[in-house]
mmCIF file of the N, C-alpha and C atoms, coordinates in Angstrom:
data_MODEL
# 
_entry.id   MODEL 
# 
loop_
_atom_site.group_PDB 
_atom_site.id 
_atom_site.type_symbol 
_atom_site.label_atom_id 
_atom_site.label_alt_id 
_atom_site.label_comp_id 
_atom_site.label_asym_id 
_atom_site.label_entity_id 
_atom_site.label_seq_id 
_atom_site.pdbx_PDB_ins_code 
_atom_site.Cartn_x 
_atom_site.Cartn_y 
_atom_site.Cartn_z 
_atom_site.occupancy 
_atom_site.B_iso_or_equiv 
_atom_site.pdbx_formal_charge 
_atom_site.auth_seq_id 
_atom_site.auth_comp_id 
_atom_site.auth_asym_id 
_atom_site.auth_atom_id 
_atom_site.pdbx_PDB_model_num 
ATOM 1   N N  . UNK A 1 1  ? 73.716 -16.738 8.287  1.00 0.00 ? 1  UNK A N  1 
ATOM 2   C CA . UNK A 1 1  ? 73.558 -15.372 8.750  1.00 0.00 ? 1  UNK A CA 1 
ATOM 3   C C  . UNK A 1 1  ? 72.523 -14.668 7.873  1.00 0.00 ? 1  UNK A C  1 
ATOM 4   N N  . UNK A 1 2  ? 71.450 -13.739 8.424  1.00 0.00 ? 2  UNK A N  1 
ATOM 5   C CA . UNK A 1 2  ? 70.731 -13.294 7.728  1.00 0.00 ? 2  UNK A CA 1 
ATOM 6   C C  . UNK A 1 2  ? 71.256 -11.734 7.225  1.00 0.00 ? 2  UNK A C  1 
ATOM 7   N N  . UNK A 1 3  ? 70.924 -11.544 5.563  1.00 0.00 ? 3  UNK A N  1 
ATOM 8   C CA . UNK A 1 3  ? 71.172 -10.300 5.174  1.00 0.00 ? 3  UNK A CA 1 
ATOM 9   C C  . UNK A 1 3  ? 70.128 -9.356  5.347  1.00 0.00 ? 3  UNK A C  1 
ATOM 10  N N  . UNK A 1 4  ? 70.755 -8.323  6.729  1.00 0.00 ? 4  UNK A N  1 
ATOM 11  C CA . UNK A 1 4  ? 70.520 -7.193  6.777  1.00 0.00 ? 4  UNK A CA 1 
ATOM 12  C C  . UNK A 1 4  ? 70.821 -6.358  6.620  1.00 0.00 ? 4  UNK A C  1 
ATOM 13  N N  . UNK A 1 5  ? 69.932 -5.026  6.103  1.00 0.00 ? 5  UNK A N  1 
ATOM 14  C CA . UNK A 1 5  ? 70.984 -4.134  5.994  1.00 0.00 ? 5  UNK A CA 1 
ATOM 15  C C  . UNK A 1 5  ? 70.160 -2.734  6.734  1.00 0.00 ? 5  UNK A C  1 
ATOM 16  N N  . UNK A 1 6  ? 70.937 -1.781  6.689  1.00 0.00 ? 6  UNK A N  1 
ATOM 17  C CA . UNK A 1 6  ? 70.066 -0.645  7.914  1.00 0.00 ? 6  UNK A CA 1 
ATOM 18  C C  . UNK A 1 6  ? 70.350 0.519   6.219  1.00 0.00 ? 6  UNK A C  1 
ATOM 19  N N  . UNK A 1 7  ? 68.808 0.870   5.818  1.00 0.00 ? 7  UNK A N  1 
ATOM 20  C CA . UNK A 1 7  ? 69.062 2.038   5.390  1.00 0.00 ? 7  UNK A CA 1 
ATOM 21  C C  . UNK A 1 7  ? 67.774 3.309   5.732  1.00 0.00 ? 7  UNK A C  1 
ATOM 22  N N  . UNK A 1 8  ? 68.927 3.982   5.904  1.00 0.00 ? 8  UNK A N  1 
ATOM 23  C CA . UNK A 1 8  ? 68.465 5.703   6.169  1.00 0.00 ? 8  UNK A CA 1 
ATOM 24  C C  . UNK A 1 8  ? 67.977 6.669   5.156  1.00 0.00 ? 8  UNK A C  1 
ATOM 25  N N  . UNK A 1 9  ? 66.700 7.103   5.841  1.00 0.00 ? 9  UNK A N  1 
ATOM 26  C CA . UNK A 1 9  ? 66.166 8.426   5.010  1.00 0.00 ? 9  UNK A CA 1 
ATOM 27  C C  . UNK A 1 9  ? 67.074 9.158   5.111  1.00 0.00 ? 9  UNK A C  1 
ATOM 28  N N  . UNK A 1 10 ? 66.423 9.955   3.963  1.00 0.00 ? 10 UNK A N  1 
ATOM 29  C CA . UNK A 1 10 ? 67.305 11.433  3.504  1.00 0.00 ? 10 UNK A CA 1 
ATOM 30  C C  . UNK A 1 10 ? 66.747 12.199  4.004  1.00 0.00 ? 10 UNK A C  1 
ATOM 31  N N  . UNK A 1 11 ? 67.345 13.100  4.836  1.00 0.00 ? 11 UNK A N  1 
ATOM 32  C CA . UNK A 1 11 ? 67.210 14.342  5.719  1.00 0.00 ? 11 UNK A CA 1 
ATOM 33  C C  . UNK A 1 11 ? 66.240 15.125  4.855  1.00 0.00 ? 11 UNK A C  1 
ATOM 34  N N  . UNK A 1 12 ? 64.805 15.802  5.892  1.00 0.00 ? 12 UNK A N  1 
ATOM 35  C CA . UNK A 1 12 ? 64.221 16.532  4.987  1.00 0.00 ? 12 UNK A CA 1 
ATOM 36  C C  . UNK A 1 12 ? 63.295 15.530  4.198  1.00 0.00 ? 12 UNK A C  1 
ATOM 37  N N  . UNK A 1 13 ? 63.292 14.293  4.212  1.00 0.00 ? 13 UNK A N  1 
ATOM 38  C CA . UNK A 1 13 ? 62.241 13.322  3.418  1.00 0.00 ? 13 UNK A CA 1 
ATOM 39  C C  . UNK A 1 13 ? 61.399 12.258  4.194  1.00 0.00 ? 13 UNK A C  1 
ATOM 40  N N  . UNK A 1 14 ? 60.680 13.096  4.891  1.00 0.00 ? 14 UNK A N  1 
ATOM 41  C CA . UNK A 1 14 ? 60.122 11.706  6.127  1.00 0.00 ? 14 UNK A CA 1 
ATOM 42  C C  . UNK A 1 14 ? 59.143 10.728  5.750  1.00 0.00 ? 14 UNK A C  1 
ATOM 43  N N  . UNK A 1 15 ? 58.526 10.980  4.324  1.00 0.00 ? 15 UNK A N  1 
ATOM 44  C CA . UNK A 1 15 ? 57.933 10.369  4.046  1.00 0.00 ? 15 UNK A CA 1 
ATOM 45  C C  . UNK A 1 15 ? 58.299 9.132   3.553  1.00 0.00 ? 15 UNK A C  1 
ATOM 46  N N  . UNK A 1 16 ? 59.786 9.262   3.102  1.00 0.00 ? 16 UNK A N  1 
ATOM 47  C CA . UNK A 1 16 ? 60.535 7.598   2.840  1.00 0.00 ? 16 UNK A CA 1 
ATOM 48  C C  . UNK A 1 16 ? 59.731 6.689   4.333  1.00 0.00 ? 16 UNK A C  1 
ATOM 49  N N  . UNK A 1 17 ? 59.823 6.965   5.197  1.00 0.00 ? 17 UNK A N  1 
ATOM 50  C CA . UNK A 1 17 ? 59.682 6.210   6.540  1.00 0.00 ? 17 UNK A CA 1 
ATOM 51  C C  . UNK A 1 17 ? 58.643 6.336   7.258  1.00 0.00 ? 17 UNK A C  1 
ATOM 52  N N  . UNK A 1 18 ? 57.047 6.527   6.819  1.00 0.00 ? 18 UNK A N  1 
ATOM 53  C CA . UNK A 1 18 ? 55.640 7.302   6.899  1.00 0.00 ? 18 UNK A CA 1 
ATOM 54  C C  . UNK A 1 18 ? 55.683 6.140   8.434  1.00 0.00 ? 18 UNK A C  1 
ATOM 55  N N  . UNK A 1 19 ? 55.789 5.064   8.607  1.00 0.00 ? 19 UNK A N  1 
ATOM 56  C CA . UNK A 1 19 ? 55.414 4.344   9.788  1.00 0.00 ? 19 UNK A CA 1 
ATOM 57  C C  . UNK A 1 19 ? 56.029 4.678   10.951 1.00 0.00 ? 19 UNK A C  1 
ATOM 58  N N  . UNK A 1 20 ? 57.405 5.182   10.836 1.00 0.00 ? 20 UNK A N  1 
ATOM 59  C CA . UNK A 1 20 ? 57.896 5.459   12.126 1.00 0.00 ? 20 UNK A CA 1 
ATOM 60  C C  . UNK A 1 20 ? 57.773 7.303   12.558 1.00 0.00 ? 20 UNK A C  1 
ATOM 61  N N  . UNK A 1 21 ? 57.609 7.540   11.522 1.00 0.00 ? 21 UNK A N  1 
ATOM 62  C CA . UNK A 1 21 ? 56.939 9.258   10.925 1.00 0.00 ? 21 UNK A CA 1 
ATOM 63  C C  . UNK A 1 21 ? 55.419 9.349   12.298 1.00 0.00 ? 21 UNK A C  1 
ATOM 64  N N  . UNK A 1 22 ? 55.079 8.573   11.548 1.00 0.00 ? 22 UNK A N  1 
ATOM 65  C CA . UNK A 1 22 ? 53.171 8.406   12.276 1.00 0.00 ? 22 UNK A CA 1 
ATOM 66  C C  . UNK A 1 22 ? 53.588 8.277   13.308 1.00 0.00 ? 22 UNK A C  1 
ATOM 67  N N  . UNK A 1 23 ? 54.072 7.592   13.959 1.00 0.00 ? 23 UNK A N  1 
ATOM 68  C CA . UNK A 1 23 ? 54.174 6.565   15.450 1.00 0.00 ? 23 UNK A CA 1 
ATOM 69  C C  . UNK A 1 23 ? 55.438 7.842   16.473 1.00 0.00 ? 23 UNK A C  1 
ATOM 70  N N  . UNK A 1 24 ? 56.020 8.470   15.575 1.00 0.00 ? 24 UNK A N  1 
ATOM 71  C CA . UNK A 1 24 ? 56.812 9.580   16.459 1.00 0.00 ? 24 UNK A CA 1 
ATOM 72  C C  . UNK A 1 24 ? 56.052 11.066  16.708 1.00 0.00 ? 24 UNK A C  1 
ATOM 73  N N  . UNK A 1 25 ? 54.729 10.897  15.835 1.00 0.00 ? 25 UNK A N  1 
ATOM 74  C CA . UNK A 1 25 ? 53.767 12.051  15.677 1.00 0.00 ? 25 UNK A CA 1 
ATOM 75  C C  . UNK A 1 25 ? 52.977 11.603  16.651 1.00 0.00 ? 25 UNK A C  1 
ATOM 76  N N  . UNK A 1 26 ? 52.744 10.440  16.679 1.00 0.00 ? 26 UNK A N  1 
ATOM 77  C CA . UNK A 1 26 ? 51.259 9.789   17.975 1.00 0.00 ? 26 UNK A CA 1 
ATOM 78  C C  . UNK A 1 26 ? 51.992 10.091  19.338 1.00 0.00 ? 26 UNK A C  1 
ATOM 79  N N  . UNK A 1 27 ? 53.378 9.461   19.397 1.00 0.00 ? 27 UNK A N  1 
ATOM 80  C CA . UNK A 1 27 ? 54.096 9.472   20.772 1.00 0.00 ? 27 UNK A CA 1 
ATOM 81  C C  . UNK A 1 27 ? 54.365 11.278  21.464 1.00 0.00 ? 27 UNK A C  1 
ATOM 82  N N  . UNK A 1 28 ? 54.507 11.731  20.539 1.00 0.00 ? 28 UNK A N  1 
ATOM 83  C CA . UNK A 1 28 ? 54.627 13.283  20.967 1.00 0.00 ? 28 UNK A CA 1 
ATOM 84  C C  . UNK A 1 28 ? 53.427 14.189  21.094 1.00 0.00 ? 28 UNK A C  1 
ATOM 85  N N  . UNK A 1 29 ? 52.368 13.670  20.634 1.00 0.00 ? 29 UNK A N  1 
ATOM 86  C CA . UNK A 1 29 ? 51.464 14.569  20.459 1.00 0.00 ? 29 UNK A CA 1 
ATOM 87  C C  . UNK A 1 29 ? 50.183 13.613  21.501 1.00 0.00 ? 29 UNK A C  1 
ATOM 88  N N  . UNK A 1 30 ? 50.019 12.785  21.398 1.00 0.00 ? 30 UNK A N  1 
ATOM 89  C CA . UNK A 1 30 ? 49.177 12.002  22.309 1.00 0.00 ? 30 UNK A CA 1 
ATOM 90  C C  . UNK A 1 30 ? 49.312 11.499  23.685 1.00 0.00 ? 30 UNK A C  1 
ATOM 91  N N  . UNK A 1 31 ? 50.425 10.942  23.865 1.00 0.00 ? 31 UNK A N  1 
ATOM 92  C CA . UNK A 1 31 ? 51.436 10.717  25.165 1.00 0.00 ? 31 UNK A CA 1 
ATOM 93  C C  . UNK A 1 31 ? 51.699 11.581  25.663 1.00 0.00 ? 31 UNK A C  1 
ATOM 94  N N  . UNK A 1 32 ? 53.353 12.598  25.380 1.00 0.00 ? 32 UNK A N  1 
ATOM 95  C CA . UNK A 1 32 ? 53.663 13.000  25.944 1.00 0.00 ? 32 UNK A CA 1 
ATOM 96  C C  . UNK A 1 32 ? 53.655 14.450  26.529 1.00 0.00 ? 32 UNK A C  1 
ATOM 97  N N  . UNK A 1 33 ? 52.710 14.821  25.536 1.00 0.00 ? 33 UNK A N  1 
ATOM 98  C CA . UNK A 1 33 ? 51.707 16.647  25.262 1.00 0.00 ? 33 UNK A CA 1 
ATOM 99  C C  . UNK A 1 33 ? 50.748 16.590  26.564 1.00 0.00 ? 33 UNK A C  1 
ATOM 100 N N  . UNK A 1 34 ? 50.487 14.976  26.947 1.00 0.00 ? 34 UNK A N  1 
ATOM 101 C CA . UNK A 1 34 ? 49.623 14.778  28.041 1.00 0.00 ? 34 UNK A CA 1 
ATOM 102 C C  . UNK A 1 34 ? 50.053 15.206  29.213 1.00 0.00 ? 34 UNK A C  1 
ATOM 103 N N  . UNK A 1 35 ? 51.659 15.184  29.243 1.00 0.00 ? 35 UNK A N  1 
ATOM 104 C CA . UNK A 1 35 ? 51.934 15.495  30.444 1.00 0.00 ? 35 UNK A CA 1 
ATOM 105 C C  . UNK A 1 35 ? 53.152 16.586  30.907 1.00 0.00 ? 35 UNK A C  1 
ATOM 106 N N  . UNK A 1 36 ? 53.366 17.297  32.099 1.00 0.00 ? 36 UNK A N  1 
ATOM 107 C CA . UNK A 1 36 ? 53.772 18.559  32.326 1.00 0.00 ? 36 UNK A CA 1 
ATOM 108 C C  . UNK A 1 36 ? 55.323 17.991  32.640 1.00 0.00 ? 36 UNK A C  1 
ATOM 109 N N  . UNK A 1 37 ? 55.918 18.178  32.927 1.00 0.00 ? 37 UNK A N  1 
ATOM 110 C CA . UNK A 1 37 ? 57.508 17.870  33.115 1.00 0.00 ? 37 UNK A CA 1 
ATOM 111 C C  . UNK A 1 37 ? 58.206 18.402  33.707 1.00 0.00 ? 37 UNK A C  1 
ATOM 112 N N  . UNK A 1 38 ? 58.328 18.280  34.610 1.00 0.00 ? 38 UNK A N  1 
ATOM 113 C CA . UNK A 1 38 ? 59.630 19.490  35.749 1.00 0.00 ? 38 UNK A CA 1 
ATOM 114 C C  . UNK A 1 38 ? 60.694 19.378  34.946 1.00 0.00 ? 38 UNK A C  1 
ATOM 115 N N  . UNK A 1 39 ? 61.855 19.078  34.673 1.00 0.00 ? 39 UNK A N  1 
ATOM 116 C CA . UNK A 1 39 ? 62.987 18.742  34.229 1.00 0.00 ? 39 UNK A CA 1 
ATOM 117 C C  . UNK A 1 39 ? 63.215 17.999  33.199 1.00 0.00 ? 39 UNK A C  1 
ATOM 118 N N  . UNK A 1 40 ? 64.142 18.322  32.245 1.00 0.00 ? 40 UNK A N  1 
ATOM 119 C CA . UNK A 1 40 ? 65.033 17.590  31.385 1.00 0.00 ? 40 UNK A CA 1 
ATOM 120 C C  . UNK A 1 40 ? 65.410 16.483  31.701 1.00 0.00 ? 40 UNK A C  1 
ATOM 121 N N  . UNK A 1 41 ? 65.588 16.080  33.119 1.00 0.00 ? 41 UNK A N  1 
ATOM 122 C CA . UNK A 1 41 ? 65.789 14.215  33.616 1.00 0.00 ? 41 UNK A CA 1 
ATOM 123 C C  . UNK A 1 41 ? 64.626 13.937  33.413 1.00 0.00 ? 41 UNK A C  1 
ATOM 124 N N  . UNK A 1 42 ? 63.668 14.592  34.393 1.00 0.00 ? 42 UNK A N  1 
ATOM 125 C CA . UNK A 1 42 ? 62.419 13.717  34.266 1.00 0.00 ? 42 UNK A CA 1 
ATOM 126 C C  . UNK A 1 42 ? 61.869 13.457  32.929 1.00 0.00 ? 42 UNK A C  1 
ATOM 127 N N  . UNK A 1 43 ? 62.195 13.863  31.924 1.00 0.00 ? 43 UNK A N  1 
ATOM 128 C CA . UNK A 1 43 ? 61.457 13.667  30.531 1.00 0.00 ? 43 UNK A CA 1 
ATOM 129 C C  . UNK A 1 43 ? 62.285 12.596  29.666 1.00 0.00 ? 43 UNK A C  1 
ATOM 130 N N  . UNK A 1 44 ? 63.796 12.086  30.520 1.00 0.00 ? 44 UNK A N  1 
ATOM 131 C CA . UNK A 1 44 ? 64.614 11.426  29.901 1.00 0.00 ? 44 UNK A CA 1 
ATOM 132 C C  . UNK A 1 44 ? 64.679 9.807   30.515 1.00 0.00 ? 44 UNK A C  1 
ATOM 133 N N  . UNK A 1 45 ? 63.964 10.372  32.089 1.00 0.00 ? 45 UNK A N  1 
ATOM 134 C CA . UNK A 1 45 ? 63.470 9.234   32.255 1.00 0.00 ? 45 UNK A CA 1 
ATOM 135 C C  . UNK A 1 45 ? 62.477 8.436   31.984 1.00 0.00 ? 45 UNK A C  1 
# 
């Protein structure tokens, strides 16, 4: 079995986690800023 383990930033410190930081800044701001959204479903779909 391989040892994994899951650890979490500290609230308020995003820079512990700069790669998924970047990549949730690209997805919101490049993607989805692109487009208009009728609804709370449609944005969940």
């Amino acid at each position: 079995m391989k040892d994994i383990r899951i650890d979490y930033t500290q609230p308020g410190k995003p820079q512990q986690n700069a790669y998924v930081e970047r990549f949730n800044r690209t997805a919101h701001h490049d993607w989805l800023a692109q487009y208009l959204f009728e609804s709370l479903s449609e944005v969940q779909e």
